[in-house]
C-alpha positions as CSV (number, residue, x, y, z in Angstrom):
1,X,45.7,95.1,114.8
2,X,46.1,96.8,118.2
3,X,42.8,96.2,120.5
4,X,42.8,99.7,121.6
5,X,41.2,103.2,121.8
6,X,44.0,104.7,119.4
7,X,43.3,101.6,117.2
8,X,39.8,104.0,116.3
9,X,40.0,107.1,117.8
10,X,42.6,110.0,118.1
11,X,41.2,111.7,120.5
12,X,37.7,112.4,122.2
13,X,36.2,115.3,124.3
14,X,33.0,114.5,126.3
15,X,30.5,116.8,128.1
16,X,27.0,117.2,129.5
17,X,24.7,119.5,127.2
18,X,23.6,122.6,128.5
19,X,20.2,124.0,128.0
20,X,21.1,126.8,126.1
21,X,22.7,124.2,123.5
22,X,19.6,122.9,123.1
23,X,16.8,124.8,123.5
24,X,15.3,125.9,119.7
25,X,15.7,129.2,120.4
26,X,19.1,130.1,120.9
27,X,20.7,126.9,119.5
28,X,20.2,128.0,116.0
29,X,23.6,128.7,116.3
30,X,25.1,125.8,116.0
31,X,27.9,125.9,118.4
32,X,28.6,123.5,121.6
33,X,30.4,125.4,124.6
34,X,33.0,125.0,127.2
35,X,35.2,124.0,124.0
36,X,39.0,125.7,125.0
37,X,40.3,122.2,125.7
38,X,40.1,121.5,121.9
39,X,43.1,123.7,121.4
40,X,45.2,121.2,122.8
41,X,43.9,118.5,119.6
42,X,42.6,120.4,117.1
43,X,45.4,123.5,117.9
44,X,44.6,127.1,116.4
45,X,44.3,126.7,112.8
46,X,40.4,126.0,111.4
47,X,39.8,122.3,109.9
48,X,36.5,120.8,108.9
49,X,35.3,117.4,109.4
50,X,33.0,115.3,107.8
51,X,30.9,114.1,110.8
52,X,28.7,111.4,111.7
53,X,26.2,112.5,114.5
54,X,24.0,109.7,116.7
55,X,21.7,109.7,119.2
56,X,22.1,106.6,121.0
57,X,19.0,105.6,122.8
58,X,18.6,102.3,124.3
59,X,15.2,101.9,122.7
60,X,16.7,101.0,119.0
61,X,13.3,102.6,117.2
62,X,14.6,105.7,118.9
63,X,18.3,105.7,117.2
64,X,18.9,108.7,114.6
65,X,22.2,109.1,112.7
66,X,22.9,112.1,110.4
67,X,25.8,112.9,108.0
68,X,27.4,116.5,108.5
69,X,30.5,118.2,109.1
70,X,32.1,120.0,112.1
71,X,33.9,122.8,111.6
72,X,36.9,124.5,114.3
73,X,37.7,127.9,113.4
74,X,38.8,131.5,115.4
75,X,35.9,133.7,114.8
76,X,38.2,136.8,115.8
77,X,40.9,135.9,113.4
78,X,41.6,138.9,111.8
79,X,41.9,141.1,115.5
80,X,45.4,141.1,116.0
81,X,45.8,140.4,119.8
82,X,42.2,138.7,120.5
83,X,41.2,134.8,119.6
84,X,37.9,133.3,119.8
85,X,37.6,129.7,118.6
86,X,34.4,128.0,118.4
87,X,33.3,124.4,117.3
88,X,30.2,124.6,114.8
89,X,28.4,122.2,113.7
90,X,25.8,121.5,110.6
91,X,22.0,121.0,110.6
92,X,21.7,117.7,112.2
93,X,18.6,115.7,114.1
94,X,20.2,114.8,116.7
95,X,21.2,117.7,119.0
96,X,17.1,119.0,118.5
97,X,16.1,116.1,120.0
98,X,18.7,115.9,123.0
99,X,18.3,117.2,126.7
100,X,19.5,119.2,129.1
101,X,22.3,116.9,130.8
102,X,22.5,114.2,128.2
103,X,26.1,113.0,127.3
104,X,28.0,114.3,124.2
105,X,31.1,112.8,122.7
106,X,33.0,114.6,119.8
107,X,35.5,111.7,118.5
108,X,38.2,112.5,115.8
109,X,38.7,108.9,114.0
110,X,41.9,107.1,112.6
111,X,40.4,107.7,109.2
112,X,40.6,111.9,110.5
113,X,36.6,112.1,110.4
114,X,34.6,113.2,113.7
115,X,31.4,111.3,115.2
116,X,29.0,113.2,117.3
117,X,27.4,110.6,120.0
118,X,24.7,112.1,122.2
119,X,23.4,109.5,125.1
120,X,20.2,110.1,127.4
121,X,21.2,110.7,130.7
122,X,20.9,108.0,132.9
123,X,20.6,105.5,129.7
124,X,22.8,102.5,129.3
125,X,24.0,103.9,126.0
126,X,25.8,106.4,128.4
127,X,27.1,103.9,130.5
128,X,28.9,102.8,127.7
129,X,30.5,105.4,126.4
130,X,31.4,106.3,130.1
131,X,33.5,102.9,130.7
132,X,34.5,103.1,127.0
133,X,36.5,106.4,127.4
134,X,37.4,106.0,131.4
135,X,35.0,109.0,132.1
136,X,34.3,108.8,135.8
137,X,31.8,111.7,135.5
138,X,31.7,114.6,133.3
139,X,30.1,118.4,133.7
140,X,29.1,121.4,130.9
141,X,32.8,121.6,129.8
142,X,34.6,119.4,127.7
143,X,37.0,117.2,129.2
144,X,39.3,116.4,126.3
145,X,41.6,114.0,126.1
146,X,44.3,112.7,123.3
147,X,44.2,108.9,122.7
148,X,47.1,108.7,120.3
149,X,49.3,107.3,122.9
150,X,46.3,104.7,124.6
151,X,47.5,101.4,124.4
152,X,45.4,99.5,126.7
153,X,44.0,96.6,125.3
154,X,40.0,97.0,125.1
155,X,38.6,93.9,125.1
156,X,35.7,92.0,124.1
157,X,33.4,95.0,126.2
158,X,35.1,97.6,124.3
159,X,34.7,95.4,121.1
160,X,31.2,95.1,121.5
161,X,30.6,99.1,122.2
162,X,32.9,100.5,119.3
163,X,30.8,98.3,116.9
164,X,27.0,99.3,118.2
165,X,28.6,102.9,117.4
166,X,28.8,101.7,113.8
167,X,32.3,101.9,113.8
168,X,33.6,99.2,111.8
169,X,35.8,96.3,113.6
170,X,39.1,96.2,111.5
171,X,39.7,92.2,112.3
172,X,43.2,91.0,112.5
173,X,44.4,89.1,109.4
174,X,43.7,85.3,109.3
175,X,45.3,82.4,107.2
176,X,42.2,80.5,107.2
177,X,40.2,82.1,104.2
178,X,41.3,79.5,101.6
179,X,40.3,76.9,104.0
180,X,36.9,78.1,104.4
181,X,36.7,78.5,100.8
182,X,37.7,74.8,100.5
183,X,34.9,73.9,103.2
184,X,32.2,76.2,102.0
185,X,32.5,77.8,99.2
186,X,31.9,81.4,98.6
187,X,29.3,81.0,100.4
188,X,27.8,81.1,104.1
189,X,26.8,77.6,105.5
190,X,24.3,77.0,108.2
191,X,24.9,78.6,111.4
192,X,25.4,75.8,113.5
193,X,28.1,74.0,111.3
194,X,30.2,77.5,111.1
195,X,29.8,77.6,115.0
196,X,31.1,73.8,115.2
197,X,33.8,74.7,112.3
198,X,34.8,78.2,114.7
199,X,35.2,76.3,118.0
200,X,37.1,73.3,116.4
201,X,40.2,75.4,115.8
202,X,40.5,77.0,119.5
203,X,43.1,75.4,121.6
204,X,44.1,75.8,124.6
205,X,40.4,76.2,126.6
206,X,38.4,74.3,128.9
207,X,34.3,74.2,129.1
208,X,34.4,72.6,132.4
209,X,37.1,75.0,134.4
210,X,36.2,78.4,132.3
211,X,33.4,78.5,130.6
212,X,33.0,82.4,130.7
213,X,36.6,82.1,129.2
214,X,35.7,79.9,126.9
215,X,32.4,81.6,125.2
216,X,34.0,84.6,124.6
217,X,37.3,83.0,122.3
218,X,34.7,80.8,120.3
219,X,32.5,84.0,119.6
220,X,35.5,86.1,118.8
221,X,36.6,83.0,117.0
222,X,33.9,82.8,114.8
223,X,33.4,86.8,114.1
224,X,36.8,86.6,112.7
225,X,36.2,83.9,110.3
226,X,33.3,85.1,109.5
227,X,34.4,88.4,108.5
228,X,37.1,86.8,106.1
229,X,34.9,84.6,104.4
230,X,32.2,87.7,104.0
231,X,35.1,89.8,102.9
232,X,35.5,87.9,100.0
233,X,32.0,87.7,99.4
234,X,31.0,91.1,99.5
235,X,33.9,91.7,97.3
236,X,33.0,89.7,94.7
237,X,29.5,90.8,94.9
238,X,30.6,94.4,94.8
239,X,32.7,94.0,91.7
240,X,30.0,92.4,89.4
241,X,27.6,95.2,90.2
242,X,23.6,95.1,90.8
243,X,20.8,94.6,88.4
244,X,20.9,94.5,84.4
245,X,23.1,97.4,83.9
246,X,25.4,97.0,87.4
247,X,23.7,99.8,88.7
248,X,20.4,99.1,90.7
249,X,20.0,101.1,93.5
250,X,16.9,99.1,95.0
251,X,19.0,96.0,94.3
252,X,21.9,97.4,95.8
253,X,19.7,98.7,99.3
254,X,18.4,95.1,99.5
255,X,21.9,93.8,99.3
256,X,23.3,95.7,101.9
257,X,20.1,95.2,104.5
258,X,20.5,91.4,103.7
259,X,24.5,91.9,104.8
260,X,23.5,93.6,107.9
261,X,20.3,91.3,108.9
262,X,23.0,88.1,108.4
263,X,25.6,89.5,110.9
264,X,22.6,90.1,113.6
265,X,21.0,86.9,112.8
266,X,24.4,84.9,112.9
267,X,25.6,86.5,116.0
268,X,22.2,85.3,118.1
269,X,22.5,81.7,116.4
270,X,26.1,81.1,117.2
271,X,25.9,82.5,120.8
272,X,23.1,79.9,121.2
273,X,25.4,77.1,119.4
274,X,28.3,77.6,122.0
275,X,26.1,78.4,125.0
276,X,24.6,74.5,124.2
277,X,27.8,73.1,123.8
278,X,29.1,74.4,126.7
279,X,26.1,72.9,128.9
280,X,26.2,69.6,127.4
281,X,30.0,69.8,128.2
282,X,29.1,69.9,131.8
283,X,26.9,67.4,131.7
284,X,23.3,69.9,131.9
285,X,19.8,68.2,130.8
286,X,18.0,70.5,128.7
287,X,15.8,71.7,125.9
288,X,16.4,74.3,123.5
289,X,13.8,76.2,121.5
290,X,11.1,74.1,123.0
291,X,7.4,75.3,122.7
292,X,5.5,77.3,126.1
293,X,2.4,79.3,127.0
294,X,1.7,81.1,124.1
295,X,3.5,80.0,121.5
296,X,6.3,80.9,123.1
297,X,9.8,79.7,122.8
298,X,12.5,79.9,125.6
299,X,16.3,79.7,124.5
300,X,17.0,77.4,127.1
301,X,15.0,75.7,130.1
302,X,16.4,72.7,132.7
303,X,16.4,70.2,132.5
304,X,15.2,68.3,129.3
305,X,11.4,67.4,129.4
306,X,11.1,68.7,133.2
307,X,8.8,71.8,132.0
308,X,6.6,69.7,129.7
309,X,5.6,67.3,133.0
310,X,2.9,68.4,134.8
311,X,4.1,66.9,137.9
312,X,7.5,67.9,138.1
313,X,8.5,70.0,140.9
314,X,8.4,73.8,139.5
315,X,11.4,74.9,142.2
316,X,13.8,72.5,139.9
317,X,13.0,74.3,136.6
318,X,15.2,77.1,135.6
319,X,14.7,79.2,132.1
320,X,17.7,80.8,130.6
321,X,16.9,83.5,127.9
322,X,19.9,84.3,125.1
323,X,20.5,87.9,124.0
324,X,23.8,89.2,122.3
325,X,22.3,92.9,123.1
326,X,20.0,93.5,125.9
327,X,19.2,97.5,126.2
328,X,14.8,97.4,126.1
329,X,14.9,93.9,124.2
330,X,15.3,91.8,127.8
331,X,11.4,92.4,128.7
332,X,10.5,89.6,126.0
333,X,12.0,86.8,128.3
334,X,9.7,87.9,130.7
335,X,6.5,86.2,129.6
336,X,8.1,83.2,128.5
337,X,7.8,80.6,130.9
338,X,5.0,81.2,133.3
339,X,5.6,78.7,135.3
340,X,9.1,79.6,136.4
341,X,8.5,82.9,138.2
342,X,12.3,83.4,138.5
343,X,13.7,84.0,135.0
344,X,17.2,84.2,134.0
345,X,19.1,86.3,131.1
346,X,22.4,85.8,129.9
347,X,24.0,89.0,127.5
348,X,26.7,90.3,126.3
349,X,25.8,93.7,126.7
350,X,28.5,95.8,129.0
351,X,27.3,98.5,131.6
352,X,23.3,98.4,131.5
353,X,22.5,101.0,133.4
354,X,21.4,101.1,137.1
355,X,17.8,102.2,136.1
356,X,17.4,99.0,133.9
357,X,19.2,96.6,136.0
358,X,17.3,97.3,139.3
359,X,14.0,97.0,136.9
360,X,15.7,93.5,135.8
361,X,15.9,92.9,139.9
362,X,12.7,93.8,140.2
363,X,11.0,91.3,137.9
364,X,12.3,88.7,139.3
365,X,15.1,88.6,136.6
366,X,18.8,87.5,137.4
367,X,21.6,89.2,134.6
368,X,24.3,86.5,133.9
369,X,27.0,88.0,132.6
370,X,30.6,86.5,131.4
371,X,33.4,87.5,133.6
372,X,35.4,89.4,131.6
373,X,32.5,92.0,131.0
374,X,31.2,92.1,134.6
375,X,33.8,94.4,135.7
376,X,32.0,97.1,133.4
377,X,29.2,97.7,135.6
378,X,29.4,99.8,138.5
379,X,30.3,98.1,142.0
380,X,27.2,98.1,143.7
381,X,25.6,96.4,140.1
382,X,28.6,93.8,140.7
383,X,26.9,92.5,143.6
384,X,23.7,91.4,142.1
385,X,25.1,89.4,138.8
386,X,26.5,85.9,138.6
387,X,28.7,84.6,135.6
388,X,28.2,81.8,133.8
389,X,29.9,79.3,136.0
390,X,28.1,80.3,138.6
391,X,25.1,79.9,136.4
392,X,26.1,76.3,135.4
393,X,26.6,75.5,139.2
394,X,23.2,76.4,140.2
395,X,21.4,74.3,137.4
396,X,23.9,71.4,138.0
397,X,23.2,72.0,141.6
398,X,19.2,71.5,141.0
399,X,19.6,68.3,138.7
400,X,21.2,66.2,142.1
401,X,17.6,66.7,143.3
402,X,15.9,65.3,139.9
């Protein structure tokens, strides 16, 4: 399957809300405005969608998704020479709880439904969707725009945004399932041995000359494997039914949480795994998981043994905290090891806003990034990231000293 926009979406139109549009007393209405450019996708005849709507805030307690419909229709068609279309939508919880200025995105998907995604202003979740659809800046119209003909490959940024949207990933086909089902069963093995299983059949790499590179095809790797073999397994499950009579909905619910709390859980493990293999590749001493103040327990810290001593020189320790998704979560490294004042963070999480990485800055935080995904933060945010080579250079760097 095509990496691209059109691969999930037809077309999008994005805006900044007004306050009208959301103030209680007026927006009973349910309408958005500045909507003409929608002739040009949705064209004059009325059509209804079924329509997710979510408010994306980078706190995830904060997140609310709703099920409704849109609906496009002429409210003046029955005057012969006058047209009024208007884009209403159903009783929702996100646009109450939006603001003045915060981003809107109304998406028509390949499967002809709509998703409504509000973003704070100034939030990361906005920067997203910003880089996602090439939206230098938008006003209180609707810039529209038709995707059918986008080709542009994505990437693993645009990957990892379509997917926090809850938009599923629709992974290319593999030949590998029976092979995993000869290795493992219908079932998932430990984390570490389907990360070791994942990187064993990518050629063609290097740990030494691109690791950035290199992190980024094992992890892709392994989400596609792992989707086959949990394609089946879901499946199966599926078809035999829950509870006594095939039909419990409690059983059911705790099925489908324990689906969703594997993928989260796996995806944090396995970026660990390759992230360990990839230092002891280039030859970095270090500890992993290993015990601090508090009962705390750092991802990584350099080199092996150095932050347990007592009398090792501080200036040559160097923590390293692991997060697939960053948003509020990167304030936890921060306590972690309090003897190394200046903490590092590696993510995979594209455009964090400005507001959060000059926080980042100032707590003595340094964002490594992979390459690939740097160029999704804005110029000036360029300047103050490092990749992971870089990253793997400094620590190599301090170990001459050790």
């Amino acid at each position: 399957m095509s990496n691209s926009l059109s691969s999930y979406f037809k077309s999008i139109g994005a805006k900044r809300l007004s306050r009208v549009e959301i103030d209680p007393k007026t927006s009973h209405q349910h309408e958005l405005n500045g909507i003409t450019g929608f002739k040009e996708i949705f064209g004059l005849d009325p059509i209804e969608f079924k329509t997710k709507f979510i408010y994306l805030a980078d706190d995830e307690d904060g997140i609310f998704e709703n099920e409704g419909f849109l609906k496009w229709y002429d409210a003046r068609e029955k005057h012969i020479t006058r047209t009024e279309h208007r884009l209403y939508y159903s009783d929702n919880q996100v646009i109450p709880i939006s603001a003045e200025g915060d981003l809107i995105v109304v998406g028509v998907t390949q499967k002809n439904d709509a998703v409504v995604l509000v973003a704070p202003n100034g939030s990361t979740s906005e920067k997203q969707l910003l880089w996602l659809f090439n939206l230098s800046e938008v006003k209180n119209k609707f810039i529209v725009k038709d995707l059918s003909a986008d080709k542009a490959d994505i990437g693993f940024a645009g990957k990892y945004i379509i997917a926090s949207l809850g938009i599923e990933i629709e992974e290319p086909e593999t030949d590998d399932l029976e092979k995993l089902i000869a290795l493992f069963g219908k079932k998932f093995p430990p984390t570490y041995i389907f990360s070791e299983y994942a990187r064993s059949t990518v050629k063609d790499i290097s740990i030494i000359e691109a690791p950035d590179e290199t992190l980024l095809k094992w992890l892709e790797r392994e989400e596609l494997l792992f989707r086959t073999l949990e394609n089946i397994i879901v499946k199966e499950k599926l078809t035999t039914g829950f509870g006594k009579d095939n039909s419990d909905v409690d059983e059911f619910i705790s099925f489908s949480l324990s689906v969703q709390n594997r993928r989260k859980s796996r995806a944090g493990h396995s970026f660990e795994n390759h992230l360990a293999v990839i230092f002891e590749g280039n030859k970095l001493s270090f500890d992993k998981g290993k015990t601090t103040e508090r009962n705390n327990k750092p991802d990584f810290l350099f080199p092996k043994n150095g932050y347990a001593d007592p009398f090792f020189n501080i200036e040559l320790l160097t923590m390293l905290g692991v997060k697939t998704t960053a948003k509020d979560r990167w304030r936890q490294v921060l306590s972690e090891a309090d003897k190394i004042p200046y903490k590092h963070l590696i993510t995979l999480e594209p455009a964090i806003s400005r507001n959060q990485t000059d926080e980042m800055l100032a707590k003595n935080l340094q964002l490594v990034i992979p390459k690939s995904i740097i160029p999704t933060y804005q110029k000036d945010q360029q300047e103050q990231l490092i990749c992971l080579s870089d990253f793997i250079k400094l620590v190599a760097n301090k170990q001459t000293f050790i």
